[in-house]
ChimeraX commands (.cxc) that place a marker at each C-alpha (Angstrom):
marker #1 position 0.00,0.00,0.00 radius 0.5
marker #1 position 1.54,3.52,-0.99 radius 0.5
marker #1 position 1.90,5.72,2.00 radius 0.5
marker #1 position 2.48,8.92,0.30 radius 0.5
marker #1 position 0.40,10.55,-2.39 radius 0.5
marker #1 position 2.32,10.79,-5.33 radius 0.5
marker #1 position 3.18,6.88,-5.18 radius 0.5
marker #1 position -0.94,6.29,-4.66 radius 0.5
marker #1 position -1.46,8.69,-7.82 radius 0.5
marker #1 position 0.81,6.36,-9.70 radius 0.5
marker #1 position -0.84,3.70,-8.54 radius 0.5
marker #1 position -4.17,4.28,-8.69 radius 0.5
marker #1 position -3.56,5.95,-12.01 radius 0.5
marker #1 position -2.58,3.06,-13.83 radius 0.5
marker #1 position -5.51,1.18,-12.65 radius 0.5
marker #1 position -8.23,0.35,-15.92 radius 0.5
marker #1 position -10.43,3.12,-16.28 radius 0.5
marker #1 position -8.69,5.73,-14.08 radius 0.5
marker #1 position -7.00,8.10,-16.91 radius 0.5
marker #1 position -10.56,7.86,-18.47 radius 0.5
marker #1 position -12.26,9.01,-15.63 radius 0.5
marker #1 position -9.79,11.93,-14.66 radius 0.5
marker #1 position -10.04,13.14,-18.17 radius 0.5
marker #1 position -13.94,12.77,-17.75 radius 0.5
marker #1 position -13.64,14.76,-14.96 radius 0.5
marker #1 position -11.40,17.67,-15.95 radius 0.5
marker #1 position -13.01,17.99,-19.01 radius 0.5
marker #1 position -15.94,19.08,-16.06 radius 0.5
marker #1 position -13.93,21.91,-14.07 radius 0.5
marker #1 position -12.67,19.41,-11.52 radius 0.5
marker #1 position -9.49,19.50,-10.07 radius 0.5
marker #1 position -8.03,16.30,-10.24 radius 0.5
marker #1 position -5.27,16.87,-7.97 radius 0.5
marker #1 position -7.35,17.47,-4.81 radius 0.5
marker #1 position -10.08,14.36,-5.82 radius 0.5
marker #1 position -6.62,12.52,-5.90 radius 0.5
marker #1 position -6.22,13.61,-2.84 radius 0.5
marker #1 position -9.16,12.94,-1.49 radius 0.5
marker #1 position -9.09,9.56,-2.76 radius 0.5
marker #1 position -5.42,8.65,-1.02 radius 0.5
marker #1 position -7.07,10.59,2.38 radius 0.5
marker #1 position -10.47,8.00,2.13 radius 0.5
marker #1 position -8.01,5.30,1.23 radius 0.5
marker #1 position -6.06,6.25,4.38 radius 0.5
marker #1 position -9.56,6.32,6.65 radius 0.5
marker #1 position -8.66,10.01,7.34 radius 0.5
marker #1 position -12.41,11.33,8.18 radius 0.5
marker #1 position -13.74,14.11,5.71 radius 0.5
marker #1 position -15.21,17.07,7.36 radius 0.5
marker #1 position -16.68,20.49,5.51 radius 0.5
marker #1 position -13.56,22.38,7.15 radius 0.5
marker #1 position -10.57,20.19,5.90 radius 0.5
marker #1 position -12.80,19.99,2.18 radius 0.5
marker #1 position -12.52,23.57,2.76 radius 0.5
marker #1 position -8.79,23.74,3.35 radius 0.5
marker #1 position -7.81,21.28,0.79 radius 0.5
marker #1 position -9.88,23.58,-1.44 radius 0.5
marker #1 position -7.71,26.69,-0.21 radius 0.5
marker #1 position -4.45,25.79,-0.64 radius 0.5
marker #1 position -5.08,23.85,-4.10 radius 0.5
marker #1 position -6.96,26.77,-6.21 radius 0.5
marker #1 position -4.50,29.16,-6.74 radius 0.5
marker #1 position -1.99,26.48,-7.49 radius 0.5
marker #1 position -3.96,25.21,-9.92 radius 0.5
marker #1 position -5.39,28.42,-11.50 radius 0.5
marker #1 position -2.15,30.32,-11.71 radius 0.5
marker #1 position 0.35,27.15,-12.32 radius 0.5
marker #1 position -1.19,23.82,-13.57 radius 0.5
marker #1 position -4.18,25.76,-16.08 radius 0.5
marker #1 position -2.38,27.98,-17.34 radius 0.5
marker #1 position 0.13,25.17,-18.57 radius 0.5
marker #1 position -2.14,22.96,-19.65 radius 0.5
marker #1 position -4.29,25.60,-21.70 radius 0.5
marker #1 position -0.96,25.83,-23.80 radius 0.5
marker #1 position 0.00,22.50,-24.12 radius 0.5
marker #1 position -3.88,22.08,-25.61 radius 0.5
marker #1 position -3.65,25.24,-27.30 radius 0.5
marker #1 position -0.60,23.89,-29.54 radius 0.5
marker #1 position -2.06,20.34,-29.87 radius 0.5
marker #1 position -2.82,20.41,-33.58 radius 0.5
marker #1 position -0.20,23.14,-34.57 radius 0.5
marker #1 position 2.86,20.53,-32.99 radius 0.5
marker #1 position 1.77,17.51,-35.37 radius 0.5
marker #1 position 3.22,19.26,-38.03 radius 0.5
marker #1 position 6.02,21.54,-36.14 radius 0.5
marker #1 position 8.83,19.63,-34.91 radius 0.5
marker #1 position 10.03,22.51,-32.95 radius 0.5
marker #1 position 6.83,23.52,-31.12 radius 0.5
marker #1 position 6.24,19.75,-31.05 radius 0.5
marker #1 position 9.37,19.87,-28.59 radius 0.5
marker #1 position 8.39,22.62,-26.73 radius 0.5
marker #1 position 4.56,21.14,-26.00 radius 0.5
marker #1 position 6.67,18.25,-24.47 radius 0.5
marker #1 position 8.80,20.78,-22.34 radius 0.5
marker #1 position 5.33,22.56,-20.97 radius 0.5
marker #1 position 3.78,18.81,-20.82 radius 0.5
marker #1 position 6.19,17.93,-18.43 radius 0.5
marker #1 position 6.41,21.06,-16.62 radius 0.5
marker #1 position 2.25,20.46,-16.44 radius 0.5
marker #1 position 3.21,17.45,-14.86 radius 0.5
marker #1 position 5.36,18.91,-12.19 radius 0.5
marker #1 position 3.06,21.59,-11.06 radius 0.5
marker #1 position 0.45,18.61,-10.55 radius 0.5
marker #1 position 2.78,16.66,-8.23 radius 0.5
marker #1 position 4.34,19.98,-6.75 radius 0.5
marker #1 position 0.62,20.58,-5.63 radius 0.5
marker #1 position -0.15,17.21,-4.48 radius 0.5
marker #1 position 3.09,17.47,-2.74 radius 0.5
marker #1 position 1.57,20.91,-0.79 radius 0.5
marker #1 position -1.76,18.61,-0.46 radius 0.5
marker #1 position -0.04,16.15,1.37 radius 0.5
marker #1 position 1.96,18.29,3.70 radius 0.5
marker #1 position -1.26,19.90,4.79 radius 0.5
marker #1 position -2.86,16.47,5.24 radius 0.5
marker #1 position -0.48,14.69,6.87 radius 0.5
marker #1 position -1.44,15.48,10.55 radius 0.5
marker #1 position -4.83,14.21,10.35 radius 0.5
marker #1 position -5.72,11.18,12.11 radius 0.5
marker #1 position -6.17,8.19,9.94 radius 0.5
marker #1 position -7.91,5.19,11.25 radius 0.5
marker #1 position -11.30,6.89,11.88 radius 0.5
marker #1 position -13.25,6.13,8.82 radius 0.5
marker #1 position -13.11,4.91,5.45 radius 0.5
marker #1 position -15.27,7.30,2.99 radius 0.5
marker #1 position -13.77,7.93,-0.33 radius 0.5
marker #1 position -16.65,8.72,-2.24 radius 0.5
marker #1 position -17.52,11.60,0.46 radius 0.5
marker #1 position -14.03,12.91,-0.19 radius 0.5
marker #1 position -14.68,12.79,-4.21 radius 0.5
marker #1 position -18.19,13.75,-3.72 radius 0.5
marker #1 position -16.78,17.08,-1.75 radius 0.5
marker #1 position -14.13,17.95,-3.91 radius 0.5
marker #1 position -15.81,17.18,-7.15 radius 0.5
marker #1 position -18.12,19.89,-6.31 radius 0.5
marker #1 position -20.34,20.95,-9.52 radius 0.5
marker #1 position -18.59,18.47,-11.76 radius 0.5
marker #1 position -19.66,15.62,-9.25 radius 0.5
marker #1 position -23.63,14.85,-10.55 radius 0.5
marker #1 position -22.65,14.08,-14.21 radius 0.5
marker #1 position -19.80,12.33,-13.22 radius 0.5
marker #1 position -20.98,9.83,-10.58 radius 0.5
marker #1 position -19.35,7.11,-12.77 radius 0.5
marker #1 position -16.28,8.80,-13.14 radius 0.5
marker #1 position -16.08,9.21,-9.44 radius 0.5
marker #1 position -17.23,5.53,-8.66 radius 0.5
marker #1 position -13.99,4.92,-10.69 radius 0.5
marker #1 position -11.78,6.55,-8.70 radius 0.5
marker #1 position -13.66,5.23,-5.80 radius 0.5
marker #1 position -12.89,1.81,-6.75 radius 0.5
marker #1 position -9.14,2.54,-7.90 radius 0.5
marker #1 position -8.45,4.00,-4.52 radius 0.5
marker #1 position -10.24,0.85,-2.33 radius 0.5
marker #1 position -8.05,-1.42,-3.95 radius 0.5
marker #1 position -4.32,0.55,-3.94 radius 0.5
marker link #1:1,2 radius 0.2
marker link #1:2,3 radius 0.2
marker link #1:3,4 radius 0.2
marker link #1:4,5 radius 0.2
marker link #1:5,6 radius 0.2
marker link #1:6,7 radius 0.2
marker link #1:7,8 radius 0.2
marker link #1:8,9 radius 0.2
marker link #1:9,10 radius 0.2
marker link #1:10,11 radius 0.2
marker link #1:11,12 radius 0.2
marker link #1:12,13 radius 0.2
marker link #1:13,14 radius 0.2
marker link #1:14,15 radius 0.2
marker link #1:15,16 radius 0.2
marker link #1:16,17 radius 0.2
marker link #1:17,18 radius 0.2
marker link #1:18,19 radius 0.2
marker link #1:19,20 radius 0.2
marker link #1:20,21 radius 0.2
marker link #1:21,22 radius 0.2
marker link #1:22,23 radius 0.2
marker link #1:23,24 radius 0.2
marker link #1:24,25 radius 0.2
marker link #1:25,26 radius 0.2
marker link #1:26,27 radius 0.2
marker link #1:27,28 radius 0.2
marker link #1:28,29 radius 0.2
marker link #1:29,30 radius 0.2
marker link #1:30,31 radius 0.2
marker link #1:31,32 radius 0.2
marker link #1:32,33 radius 0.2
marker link #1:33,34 radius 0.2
marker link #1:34,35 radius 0.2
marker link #1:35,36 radius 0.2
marker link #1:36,37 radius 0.2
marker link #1:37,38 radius 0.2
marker link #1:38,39 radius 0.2
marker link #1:39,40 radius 0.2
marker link #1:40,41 radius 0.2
marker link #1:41,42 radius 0.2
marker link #1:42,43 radius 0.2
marker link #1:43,44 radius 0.2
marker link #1:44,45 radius 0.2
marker link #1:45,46 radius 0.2
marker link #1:46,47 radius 0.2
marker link #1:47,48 radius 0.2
marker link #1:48,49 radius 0.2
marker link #1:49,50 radius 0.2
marker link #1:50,51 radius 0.2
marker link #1:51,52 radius 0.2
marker link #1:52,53 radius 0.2
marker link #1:53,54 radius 0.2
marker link #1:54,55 radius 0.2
marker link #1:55,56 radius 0.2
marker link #1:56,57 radius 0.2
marker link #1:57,58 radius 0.2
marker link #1:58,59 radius 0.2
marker link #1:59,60 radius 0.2
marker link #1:60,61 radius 0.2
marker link #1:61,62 radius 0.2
marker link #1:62,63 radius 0.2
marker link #1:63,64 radius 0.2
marker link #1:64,65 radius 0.2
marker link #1:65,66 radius 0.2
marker link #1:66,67 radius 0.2
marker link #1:67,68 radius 0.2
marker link #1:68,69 radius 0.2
marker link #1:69,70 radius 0.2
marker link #1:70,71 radius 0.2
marker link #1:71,72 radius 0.2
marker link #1:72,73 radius 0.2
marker link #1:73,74 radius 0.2
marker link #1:74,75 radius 0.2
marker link #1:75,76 radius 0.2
marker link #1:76,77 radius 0.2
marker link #1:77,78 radius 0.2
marker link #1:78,79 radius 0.2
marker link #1:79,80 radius 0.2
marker link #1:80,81 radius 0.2
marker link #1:81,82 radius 0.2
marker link #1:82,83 radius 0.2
marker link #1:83,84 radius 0.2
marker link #1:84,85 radius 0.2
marker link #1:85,86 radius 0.2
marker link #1:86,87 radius 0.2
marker link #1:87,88 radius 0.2
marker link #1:88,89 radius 0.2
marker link #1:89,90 radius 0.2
marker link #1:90,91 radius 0.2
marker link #1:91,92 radius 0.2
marker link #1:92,93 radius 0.2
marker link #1:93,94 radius 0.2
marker link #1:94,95 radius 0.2
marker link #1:95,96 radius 0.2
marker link #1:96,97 radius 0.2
marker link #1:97,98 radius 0.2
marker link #1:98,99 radius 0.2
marker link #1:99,100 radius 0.2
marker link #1:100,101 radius 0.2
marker link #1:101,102 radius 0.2
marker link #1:102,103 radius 0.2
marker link #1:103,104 radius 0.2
marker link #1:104,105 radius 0.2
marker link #1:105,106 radius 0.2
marker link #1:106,107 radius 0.2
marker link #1:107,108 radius 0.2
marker link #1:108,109 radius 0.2
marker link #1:109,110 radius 0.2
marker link #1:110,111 radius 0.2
marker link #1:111,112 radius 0.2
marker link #1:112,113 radius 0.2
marker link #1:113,114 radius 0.2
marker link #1:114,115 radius 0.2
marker link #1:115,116 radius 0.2
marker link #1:116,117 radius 0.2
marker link #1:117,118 radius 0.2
marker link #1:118,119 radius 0.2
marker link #1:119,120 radius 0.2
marker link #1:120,121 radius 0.2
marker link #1:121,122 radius 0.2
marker link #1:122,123 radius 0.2
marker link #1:123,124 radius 0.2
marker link #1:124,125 radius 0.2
marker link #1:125,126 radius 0.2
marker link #1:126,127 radius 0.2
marker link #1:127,128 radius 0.2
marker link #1:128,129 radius 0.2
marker link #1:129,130 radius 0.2
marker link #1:130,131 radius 0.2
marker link #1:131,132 radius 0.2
marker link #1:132,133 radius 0.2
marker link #1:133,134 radius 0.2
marker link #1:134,135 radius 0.2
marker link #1:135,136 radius 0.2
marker link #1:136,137 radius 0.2
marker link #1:137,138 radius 0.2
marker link #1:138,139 radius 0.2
marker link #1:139,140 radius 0.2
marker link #1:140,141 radius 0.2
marker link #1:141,142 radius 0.2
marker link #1:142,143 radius 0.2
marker link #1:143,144 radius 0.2
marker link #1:144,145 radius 0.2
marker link #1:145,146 radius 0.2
marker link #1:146,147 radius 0.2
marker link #1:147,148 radius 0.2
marker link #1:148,149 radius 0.2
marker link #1:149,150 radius 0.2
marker link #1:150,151 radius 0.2
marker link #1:151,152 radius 0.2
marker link #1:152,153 radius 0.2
marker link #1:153,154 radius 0.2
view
């Protein structure tokens, strides 16, 4: 079993029908970082409470609005131009990676915030996802029940 988060990501990511679902869910306005999160913290038992959804919530948005969207609007934005531009083709790798390590950089920041809470207390992952999903959570119940899944059996 993974004990930190960016070894559960890995894990749970490579799980059938995980990249699927975190697409899915993107694609919505969710922040799959934090329902990452929440998945290793349900995984983990950690009890999910209004306030710490809150917190997570907190410290992940401008992270992800300043660093990780802005990236990733570029590396989409130059999707069709790099097929047929070696050069920019290079440079959408550089930014893909650099995408890449903004998302573990924040689940890096999610984890030091989580790390004090107890663990051991309950075992709700889909109240985690459910939280943190926020608006995108309704039309993607299966995408959810995916993670949900992934993360009971990491």
């Amino acid at each position: 079993m993974p004990s930190d988060l960016w070894n559960f990501t890995l894990c749970i990511y490579a799980q059938p029908g995980v990249e699927g679902a975190c697409l899915r869910l993107q694609a919505s306005g969710a922040n799959v970082c934090t329902l990452l999160c929440g998945a290793w913290l349900g995984h983990r038992k950690v009890l999910c409470s209004p306030e710490r959804l809150r917190e997570i919530r907190q410290l992940a948005a401008p992270w992800y609005d300043d660093v990780v969207q802005p990236l990733r609007a570029i590396r989409i934005r130059w999707r069709d131009t790099a097929a047929d531009d070696v050069e920019l083709k290079a440079f959408r790798e550089q930014v893909k990676r650099l995408e890449l390590e903004a998302e573990r950089t924040l689940l890096s920041r999610l984890e030091t915030l989580t790390q004090d809470w107890s663990v051991g207390v309950s075992q709700d992952v889909m109240a985690w996802l459910e939280g943190l999903a926020a608006d995108a959570a309704q039309e993607n119940r299966d995408a959810l029940q995916v993670l949900r899944v992934a993360a009971n059996q990491a």
